[in-house]
PLY file of the C-alpha trace (Angstrom):
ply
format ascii 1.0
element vertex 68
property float x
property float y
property float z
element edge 67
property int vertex1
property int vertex2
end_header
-37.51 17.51 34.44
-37.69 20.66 32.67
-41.07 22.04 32.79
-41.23 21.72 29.23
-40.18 18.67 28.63
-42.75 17.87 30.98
-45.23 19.44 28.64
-43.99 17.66 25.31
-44.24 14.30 27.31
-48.18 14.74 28.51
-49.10 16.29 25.47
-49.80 19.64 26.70
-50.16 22.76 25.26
-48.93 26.16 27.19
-52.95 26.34 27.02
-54.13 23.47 28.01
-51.49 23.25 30.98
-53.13 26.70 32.30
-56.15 25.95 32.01
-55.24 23.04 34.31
-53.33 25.00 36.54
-56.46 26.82 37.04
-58.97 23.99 37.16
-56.52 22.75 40.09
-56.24 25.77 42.15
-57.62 28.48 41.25
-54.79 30.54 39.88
-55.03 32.10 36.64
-51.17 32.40 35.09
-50.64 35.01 31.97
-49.63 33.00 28.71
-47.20 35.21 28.40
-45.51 34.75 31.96
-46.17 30.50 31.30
-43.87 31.39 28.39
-41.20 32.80 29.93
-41.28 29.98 32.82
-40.38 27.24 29.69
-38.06 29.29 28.10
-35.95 30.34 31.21
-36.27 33.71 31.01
-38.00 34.20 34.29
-38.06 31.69 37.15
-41.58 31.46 38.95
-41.92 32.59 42.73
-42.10 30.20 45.53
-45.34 29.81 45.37
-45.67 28.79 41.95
-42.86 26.31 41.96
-44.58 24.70 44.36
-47.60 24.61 42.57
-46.28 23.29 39.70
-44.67 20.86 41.54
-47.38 19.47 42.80
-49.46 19.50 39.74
-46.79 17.74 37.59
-46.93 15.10 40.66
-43.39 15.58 41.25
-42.35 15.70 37.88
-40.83 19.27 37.51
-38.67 19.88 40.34
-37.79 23.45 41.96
-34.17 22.85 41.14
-35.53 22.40 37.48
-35.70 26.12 37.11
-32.37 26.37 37.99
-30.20 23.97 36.49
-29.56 23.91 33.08
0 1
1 2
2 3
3 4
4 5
5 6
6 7
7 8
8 9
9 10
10 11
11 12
12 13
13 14
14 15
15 16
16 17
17 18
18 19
19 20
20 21
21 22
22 23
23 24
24 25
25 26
26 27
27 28
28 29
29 30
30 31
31 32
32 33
33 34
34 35
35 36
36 37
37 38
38 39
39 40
40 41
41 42
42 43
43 44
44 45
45 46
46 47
47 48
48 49
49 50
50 51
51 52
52 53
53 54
54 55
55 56
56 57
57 58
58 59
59 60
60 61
61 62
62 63
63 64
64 65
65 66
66 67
């Protein structure tokens, strides 16, 4: 699932979804960069696929960044 489809299902704003990536580990992410991750314009490292991976509970996939 596309990481923001993923967003328009829970309800989440680019906002709210940071503030819970931080909550969750610790990691602050620029708006700006969260932006670019739903738009397609830049595909997040390793470490943050992961991350959101995990966070989404499976939900967005690696692959999702990928695949149109």
């Amino acid at each position: 699932m596309k990481l923001k489809t993923y967003l328009e299902e829970n309800n989440h704003t680019q906002m709210s979804f940071i503030e819970l990536i931080n909550m969750a580990t610790g990691i602050k992410i620029p708006q700006g960069t969260f932006a670019k991750w739903i738009t397609g314009s830049r595909i997040p490292r390793k470490k943050e696929v992961l991350m959101l991976h995990k966070i989404t509970e499976g939900k967005v996939q690696p692959n999702d960044f990928y695949i149109n």
